[in-house]
N, CA, C and O atoms as a GROMACS GRO file, in nm:
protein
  544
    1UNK      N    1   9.209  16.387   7.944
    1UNK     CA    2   9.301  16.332   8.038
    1UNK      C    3   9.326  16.186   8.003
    1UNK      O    4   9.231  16.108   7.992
    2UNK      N    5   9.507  16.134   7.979
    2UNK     CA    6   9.492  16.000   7.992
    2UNK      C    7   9.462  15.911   8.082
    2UNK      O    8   9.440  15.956   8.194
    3UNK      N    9   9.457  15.814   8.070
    3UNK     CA   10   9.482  15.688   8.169
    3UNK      C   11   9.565  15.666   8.235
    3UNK      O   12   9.658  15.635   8.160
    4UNK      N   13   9.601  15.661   8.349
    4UNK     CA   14   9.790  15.605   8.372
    4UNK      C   15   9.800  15.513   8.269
    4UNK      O   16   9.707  15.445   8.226
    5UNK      N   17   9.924  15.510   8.228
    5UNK     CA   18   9.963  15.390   8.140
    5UNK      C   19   9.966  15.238   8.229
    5UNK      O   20   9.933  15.122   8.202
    6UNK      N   21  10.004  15.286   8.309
    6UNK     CA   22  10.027  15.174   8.378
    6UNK      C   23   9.909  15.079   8.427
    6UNK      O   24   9.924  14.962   8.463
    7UNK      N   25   9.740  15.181   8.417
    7UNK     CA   26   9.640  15.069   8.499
    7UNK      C   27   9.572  15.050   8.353
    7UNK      O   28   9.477  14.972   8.356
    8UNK      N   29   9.611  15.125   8.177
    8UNK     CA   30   9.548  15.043   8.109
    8UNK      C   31   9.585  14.896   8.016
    8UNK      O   32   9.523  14.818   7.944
    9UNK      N   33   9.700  14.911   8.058
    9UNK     CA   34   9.720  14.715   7.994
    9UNK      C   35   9.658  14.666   8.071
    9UNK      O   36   9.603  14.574   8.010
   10UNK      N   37   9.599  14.661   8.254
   10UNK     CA   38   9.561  14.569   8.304
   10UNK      C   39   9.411  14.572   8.306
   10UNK      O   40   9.331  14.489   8.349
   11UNK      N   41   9.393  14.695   8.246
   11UNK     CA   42   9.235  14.685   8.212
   11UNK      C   43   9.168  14.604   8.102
   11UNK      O   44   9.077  14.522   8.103
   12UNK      N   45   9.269  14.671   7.979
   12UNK     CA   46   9.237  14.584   7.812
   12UNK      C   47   9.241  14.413   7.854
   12UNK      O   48   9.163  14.323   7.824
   13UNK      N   49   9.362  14.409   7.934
   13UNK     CA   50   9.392  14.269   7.917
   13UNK      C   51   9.275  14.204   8.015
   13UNK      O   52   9.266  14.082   8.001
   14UNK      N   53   9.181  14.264   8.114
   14UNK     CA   54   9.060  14.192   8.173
   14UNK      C   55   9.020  14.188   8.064
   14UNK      O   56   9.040  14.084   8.002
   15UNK      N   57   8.947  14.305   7.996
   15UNK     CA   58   8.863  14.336   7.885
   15UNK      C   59   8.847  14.199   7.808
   15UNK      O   60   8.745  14.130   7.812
   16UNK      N   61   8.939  14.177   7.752
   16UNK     CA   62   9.021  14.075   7.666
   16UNK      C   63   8.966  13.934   7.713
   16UNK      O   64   8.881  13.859   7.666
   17UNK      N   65   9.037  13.929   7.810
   17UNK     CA   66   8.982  13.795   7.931
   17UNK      C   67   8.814  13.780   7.925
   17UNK      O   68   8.766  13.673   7.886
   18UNK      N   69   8.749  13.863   7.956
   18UNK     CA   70   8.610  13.897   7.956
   18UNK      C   71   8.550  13.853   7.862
   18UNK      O   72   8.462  13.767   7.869
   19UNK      N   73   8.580  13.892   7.789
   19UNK     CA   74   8.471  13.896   7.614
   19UNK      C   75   8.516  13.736   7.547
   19UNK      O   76   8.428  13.672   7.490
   20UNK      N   77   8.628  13.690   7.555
   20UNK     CA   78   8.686  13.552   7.543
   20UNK      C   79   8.588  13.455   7.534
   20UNK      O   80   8.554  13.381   7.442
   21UNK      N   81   8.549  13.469   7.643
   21UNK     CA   82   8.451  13.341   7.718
   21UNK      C   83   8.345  13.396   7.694
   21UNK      O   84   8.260  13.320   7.647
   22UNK      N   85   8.315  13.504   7.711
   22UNK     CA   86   8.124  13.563   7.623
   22UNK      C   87   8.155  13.538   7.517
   22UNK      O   88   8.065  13.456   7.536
   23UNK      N   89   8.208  13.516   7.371
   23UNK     CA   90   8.198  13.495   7.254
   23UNK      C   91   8.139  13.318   7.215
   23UNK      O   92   8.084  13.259   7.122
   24UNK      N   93   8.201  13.285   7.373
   24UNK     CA   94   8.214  13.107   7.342
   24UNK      C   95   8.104  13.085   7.443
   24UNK      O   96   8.092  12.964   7.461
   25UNK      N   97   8.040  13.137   7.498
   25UNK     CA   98   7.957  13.058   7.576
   25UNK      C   99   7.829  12.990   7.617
   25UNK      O  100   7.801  12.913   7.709
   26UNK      N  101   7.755  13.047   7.513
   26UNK     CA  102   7.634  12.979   7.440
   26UNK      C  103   7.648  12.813   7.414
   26UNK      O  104   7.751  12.746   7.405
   27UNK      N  105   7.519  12.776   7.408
   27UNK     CA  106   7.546  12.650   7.347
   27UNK      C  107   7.429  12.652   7.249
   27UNK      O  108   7.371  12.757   7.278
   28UNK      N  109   7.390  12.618   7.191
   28UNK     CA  110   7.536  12.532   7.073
   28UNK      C  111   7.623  12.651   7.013
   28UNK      O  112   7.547  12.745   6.990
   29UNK      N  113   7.769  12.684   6.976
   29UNK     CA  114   7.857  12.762   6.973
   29UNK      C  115   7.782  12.823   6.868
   29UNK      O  116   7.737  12.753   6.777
   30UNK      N  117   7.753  13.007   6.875
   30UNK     CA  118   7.707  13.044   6.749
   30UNK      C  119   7.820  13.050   6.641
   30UNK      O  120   7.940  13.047   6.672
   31UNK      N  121   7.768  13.058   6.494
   31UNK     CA  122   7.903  13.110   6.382
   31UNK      C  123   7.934  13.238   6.407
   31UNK      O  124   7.860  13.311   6.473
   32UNK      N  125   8.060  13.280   6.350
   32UNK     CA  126   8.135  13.369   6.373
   32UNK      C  127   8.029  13.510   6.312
   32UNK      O  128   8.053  13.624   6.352
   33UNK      N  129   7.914  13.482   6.216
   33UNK     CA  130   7.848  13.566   6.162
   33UNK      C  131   7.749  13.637   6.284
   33UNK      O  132   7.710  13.753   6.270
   34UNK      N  133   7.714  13.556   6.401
   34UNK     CA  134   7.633  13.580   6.521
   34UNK      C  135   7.668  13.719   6.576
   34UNK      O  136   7.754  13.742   6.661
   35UNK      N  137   7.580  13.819   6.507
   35UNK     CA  138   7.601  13.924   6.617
   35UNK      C  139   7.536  13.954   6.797
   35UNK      O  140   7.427  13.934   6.849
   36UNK      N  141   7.649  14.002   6.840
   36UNK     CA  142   7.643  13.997   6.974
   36UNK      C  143   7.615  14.188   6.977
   36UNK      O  144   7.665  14.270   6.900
   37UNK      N  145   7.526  14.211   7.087
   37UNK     CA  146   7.487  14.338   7.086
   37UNK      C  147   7.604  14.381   7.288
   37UNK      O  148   7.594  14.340   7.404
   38UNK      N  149   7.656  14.437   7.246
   38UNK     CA  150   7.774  14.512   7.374
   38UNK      C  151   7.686  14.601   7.422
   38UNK      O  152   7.651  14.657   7.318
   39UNK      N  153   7.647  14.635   7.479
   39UNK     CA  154   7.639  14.738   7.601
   39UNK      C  155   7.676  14.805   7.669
   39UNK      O  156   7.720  14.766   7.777
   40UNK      N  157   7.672  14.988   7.622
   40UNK     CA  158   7.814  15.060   7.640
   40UNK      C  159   7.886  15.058   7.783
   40UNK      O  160   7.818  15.101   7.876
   41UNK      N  161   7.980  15.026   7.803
   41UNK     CA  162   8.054  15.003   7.919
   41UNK      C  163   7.990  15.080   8.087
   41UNK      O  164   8.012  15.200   8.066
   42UNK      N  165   7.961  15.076   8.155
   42UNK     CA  166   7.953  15.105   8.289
   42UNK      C  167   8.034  15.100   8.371
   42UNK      O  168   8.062  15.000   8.436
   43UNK      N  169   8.100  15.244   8.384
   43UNK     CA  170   8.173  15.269   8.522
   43UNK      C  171   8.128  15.302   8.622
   43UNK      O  172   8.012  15.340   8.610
   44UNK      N  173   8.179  15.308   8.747
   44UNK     CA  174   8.069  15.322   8.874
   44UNK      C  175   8.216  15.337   8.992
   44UNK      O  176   8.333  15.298   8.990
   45UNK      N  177   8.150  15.399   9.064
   45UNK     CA  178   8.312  15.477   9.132
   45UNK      C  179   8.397  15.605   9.099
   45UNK      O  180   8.476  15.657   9.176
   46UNK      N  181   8.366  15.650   8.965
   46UNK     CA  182   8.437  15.770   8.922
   46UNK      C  183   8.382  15.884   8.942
   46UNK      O  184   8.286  15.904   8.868
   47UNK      N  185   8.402  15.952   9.000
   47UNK     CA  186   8.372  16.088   8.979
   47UNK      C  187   8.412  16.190   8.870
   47UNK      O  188   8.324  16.259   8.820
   48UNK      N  189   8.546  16.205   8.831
   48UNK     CA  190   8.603  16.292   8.786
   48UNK      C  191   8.549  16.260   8.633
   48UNK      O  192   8.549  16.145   8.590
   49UNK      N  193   8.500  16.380   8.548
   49UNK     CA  194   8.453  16.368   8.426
   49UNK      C  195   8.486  16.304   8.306
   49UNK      O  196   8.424  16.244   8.218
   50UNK      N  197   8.640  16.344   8.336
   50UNK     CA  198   8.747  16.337   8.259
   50UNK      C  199   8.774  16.204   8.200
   50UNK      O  200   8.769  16.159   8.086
   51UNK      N  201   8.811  16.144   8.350
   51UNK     CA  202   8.860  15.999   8.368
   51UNK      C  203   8.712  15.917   8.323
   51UNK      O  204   8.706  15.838   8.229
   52UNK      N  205   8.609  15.949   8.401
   52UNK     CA  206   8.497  15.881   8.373
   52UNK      C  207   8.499  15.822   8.172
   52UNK      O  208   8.511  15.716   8.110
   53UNK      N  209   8.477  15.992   8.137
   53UNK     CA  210   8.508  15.942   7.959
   53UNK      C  211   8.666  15.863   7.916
   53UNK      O  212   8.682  15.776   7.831
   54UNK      N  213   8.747  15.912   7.985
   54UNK     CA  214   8.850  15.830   7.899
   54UNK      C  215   8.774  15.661   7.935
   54UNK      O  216   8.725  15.604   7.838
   55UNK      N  217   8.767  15.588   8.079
   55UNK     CA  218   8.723  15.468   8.078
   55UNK      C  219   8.662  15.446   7.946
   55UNK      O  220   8.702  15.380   7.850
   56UNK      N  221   8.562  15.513   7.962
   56UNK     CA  222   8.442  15.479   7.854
   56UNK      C  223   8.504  15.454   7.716
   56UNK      O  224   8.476  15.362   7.638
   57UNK      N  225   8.577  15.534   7.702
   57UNK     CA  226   8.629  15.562   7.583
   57UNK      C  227   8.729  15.437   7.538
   57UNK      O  228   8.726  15.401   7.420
   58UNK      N  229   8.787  15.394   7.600
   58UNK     CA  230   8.891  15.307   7.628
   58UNK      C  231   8.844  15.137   7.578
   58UNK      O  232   8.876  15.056   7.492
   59UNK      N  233   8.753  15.146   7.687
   59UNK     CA  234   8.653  15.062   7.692
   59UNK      C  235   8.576  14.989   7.511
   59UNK      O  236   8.582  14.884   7.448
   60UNK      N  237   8.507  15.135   7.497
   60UNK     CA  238   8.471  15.102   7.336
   60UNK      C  239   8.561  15.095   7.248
   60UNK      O  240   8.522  15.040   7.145
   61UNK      N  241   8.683  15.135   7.249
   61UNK     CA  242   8.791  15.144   7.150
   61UNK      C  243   8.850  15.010   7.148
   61UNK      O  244   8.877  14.959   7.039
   62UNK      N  245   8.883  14.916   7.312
   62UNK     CA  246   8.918  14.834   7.283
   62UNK      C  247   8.862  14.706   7.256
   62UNK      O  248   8.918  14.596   7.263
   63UNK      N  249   8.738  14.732   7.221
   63UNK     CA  250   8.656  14.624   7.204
   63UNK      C  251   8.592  14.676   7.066
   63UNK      O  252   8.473  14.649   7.050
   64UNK      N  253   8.652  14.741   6.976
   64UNK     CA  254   8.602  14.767   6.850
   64UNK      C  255   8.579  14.650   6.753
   64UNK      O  256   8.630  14.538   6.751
   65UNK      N  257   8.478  14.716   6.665
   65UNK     CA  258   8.398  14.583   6.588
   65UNK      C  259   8.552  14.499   6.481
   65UNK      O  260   8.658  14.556   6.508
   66UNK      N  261   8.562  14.440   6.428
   66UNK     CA  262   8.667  14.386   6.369
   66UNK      C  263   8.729  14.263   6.412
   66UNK      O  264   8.814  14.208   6.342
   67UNK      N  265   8.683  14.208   6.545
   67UNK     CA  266   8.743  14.105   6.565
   67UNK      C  267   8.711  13.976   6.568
   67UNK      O  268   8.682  13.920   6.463
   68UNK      N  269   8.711  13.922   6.661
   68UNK     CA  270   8.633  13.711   6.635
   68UNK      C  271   8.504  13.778   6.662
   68UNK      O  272   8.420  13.718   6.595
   69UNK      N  273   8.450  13.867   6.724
   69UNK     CA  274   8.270  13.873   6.732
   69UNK      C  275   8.230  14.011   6.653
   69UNK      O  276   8.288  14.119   6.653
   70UNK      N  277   8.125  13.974   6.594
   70UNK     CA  278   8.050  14.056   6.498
   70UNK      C  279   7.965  14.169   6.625
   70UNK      O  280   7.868  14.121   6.684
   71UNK      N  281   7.999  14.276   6.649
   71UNK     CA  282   7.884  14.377   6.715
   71UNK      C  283   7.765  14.401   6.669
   71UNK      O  284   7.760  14.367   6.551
   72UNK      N  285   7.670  14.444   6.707
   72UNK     CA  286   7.496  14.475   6.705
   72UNK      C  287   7.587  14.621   6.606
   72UNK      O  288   7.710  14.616   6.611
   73UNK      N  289   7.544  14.698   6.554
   73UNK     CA  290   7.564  14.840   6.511
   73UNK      C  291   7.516  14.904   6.656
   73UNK      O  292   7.409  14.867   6.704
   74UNK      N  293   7.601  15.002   6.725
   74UNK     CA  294   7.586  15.101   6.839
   74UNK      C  295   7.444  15.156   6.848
   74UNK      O  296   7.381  15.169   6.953
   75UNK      N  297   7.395  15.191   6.714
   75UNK     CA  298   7.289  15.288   6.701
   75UNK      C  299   7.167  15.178   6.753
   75UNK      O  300   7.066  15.202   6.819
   76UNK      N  301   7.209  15.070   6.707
   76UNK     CA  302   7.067  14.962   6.749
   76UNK      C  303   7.022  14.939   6.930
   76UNK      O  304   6.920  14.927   6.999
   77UNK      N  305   7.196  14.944   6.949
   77UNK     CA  306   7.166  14.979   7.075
   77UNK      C  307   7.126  15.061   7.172
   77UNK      O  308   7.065  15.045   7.278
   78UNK      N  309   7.170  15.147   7.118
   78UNK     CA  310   7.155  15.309   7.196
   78UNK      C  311   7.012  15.342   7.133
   78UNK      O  312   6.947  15.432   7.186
   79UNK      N  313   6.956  15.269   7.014
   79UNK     CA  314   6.757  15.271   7.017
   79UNK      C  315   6.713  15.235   7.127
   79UNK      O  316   6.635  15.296   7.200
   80UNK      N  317   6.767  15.125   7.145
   80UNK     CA  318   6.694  15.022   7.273
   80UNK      C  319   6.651  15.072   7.396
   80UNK      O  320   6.538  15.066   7.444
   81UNK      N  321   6.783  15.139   7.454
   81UNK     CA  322   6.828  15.187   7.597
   81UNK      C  323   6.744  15.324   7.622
   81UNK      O  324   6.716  15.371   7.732
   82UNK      N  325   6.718  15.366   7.517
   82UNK     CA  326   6.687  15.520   7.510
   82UNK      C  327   6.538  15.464   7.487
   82UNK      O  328   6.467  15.548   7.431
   83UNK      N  329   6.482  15.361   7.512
   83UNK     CA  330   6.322  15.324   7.528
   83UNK      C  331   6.319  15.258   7.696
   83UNK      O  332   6.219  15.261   7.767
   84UNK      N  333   6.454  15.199   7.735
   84UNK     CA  334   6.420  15.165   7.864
   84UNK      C  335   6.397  15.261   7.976
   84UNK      O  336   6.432  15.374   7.943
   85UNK      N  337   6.347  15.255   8.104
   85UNK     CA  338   6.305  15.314   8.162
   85UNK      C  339   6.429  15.401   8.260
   85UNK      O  340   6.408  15.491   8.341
   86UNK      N  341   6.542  15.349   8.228
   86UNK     CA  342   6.684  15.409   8.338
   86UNK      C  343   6.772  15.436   8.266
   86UNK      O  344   6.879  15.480   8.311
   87UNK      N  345   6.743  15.411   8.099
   87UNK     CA  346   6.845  15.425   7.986
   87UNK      C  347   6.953  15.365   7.993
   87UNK      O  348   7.048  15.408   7.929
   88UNK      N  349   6.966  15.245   8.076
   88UNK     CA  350   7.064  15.162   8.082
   88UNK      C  351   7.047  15.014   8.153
   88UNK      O  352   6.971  15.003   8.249
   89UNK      N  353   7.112  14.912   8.109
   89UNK     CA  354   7.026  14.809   8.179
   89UNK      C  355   7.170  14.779   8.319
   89UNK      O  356   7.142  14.712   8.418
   90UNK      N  357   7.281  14.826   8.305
   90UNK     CA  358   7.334  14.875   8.464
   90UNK      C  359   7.242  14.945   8.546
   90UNK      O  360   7.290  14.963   8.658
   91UNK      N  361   7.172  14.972   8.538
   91UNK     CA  362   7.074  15.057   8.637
   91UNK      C  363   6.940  15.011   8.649
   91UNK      O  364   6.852  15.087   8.689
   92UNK      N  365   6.913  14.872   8.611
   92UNK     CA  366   6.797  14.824   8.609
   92UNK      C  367   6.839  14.729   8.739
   92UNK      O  368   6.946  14.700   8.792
   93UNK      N  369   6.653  14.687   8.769
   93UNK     CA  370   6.664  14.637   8.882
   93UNK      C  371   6.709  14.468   8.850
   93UNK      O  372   6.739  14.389   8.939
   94UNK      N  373   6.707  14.443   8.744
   94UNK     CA  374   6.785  14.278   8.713
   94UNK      C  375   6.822  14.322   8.601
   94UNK      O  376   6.734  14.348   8.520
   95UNK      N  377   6.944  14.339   8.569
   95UNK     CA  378   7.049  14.356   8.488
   95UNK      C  379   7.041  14.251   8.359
   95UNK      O  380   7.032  14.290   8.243
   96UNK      N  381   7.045  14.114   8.398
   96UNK     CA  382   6.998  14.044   8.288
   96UNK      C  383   6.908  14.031   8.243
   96UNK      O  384   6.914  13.990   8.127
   97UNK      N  385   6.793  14.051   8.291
   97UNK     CA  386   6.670  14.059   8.254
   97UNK      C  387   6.660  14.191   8.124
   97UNK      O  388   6.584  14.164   8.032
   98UNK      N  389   6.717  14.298   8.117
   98UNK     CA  390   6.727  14.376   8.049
   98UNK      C  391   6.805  14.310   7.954
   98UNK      O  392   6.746  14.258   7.858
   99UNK      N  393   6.956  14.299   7.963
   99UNK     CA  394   7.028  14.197   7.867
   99UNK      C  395   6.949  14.128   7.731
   99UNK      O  396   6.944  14.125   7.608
  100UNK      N  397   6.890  14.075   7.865
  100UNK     CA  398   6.786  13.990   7.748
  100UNK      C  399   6.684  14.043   7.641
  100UNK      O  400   6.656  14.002   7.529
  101UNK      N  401   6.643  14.139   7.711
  101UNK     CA  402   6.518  14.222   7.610
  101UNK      C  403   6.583  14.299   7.496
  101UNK      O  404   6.524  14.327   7.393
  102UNK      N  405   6.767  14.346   7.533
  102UNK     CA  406   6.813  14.395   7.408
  102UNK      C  407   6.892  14.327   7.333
  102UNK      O  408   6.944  14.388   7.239
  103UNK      N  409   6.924  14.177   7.353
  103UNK     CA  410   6.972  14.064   7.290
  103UNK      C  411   6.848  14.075   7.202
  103UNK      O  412   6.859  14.128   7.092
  104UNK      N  413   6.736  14.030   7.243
  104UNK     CA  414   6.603  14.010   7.179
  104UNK      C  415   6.547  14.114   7.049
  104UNK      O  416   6.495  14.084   6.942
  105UNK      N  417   6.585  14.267   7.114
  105UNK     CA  418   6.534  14.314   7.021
  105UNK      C  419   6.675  14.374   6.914
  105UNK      O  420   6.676  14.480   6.851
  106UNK      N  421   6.748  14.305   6.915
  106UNK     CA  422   6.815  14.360   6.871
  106UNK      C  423   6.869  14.196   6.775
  106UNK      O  424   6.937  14.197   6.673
  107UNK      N  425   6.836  14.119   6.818
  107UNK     CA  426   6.832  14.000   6.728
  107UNK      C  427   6.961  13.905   6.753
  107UNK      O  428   7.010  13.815   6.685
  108UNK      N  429   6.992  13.953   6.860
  108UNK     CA  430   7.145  13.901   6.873
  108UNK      C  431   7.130  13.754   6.920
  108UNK      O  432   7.033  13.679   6.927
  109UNK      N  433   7.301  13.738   6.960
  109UNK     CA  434   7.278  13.577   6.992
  109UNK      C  435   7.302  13.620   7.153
  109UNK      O  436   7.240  13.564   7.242
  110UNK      N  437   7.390  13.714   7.175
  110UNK     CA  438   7.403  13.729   7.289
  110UNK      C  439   7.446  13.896   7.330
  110UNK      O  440   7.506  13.973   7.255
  111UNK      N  441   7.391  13.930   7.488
  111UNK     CA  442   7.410  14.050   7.530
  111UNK      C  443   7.432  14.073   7.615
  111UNK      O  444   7.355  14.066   7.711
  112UNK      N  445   7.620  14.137   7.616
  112UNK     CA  446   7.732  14.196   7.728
  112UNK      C  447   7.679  14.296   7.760
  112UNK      O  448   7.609  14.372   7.692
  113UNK      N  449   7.733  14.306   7.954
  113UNK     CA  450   7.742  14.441   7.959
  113UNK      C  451   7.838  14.412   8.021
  113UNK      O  452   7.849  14.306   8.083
  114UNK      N  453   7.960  14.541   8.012
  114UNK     CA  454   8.084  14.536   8.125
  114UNK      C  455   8.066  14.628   8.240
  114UNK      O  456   7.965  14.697   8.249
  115UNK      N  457   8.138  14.631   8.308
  115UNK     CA  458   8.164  14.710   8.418
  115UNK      C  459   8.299  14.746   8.492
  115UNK      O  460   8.355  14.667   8.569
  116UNK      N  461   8.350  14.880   8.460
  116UNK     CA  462   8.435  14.905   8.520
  116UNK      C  463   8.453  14.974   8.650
  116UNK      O  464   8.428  15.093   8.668
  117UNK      N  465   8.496  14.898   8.732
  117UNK     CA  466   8.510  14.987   8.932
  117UNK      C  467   8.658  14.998   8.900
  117UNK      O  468   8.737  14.904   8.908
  118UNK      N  469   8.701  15.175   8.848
  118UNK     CA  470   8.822  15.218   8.880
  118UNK      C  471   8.869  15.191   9.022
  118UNK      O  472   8.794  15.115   9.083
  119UNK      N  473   8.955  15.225   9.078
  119UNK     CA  474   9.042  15.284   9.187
  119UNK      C  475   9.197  15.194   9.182
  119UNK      O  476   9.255  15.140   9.088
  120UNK      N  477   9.238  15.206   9.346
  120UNK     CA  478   9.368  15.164   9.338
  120UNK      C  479   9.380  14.997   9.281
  120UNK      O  480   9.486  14.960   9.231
  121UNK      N  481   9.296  14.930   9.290
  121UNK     CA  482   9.291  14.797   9.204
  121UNK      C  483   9.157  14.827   9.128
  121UNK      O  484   9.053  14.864   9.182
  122UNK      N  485   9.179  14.800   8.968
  122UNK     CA  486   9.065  14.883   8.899
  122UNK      C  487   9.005  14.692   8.874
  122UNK      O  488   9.071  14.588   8.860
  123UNK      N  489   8.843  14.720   8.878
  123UNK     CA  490   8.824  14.606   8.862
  123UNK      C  491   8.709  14.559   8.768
  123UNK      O  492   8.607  14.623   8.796
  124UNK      N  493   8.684  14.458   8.651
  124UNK     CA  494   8.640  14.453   8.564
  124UNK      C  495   8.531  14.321   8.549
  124UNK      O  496   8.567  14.206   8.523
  125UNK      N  497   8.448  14.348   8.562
  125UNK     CA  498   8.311  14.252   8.579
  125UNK      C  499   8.242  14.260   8.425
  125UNK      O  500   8.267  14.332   8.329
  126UNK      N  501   8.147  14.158   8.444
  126UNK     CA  502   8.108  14.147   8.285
  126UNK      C  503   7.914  14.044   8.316
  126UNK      O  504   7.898  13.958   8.403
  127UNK      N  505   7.841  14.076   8.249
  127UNK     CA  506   7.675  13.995   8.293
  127UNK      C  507   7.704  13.988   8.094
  127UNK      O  508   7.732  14.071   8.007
  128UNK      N  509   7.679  13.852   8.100
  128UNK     CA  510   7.632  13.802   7.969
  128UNK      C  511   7.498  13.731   7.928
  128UNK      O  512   7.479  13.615   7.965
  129UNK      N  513   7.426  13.783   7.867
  129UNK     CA  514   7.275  13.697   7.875
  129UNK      C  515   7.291  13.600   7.715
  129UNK      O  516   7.349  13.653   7.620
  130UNK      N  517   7.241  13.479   7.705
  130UNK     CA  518   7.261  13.411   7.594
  130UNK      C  519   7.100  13.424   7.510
  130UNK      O  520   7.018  13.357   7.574
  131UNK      N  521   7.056  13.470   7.426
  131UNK     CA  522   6.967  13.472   7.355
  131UNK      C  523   6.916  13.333   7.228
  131UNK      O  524   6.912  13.325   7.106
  132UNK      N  525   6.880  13.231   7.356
  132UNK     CA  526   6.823  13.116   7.268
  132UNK      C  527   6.674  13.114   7.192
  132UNK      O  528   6.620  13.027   7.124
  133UNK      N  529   6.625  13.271   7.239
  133UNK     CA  530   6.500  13.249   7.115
  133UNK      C  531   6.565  13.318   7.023
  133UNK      O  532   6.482  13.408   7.020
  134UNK      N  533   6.633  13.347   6.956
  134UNK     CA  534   6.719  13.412   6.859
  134UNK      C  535   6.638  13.368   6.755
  134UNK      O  536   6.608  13.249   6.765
  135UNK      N  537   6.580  13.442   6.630
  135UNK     CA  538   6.539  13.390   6.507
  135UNK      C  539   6.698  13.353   6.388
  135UNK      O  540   6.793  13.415   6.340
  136UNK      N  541   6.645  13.216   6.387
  136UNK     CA  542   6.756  13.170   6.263
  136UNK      C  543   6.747  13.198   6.141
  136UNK      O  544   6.834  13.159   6.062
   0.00000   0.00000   0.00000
């Protein structure tokens, strides 16, 4: 099932908005070589299966590796999550606190997670943890 067309430009273009300011927001600015480990998208509100995966889907597609930020490889992530205790750090009881442990083990400089709340205004949240013990 697609998306309406109509609610995914205003999704990409949060998306977009979102990740902007997580690429830059560390200090001191990492190099463009700094991989950042993403955290597969979280929707919450959907029921329908369908829709649930297209989000998802949407989600990872439009934030594919290739652009100003270098991604963790998926698989490093999906090691991580699949050792935590809820298999997701959306479902942990401090969200960044997890962030952090897969920034950490995953060597990054920093670690997104998004969040999408479909409905009649679909709405797009984002927890960024900055990983300053990062090995240089």
């Amino acid at each position: 099932m697609k998306l309406h067309s109509s609610s995914r430009p205003t999704l990409f273009l949060a998306l977009g908005l979102l990740l902007a300011p997580a690429a830059r927001a560390a200090e001191p600015a990492p190099a463009r070589t700094d991989p950042v480990a993403l955290h597969p998208c979280a929707v919450t509100g959907e029921k329908n299966k369908d829709k649930l995966q297209d989000y998802q889907t949407a989600c990872a597609t439009e934030i594919a590796p290739g652009g100003e930020v270098q991604l963790v490889p998926p698989d490093q992530v999906l090691a991580f999550l699949d050792k935590e205790p809820r298999k997701s750090c959306a479902l942990a009881k401090v969200p960044a606190e997890c962030l952090g442990r897969l920034a950490t083990a995953t060597q990054a400089s920093r670690a997104v997670l998004i969040t999408v709340s479909p409905g009649q205004l679909t709405r797009v949240s984002g927890t960024v943890y900055g990983n300053s013990r990062r090995k240089q």
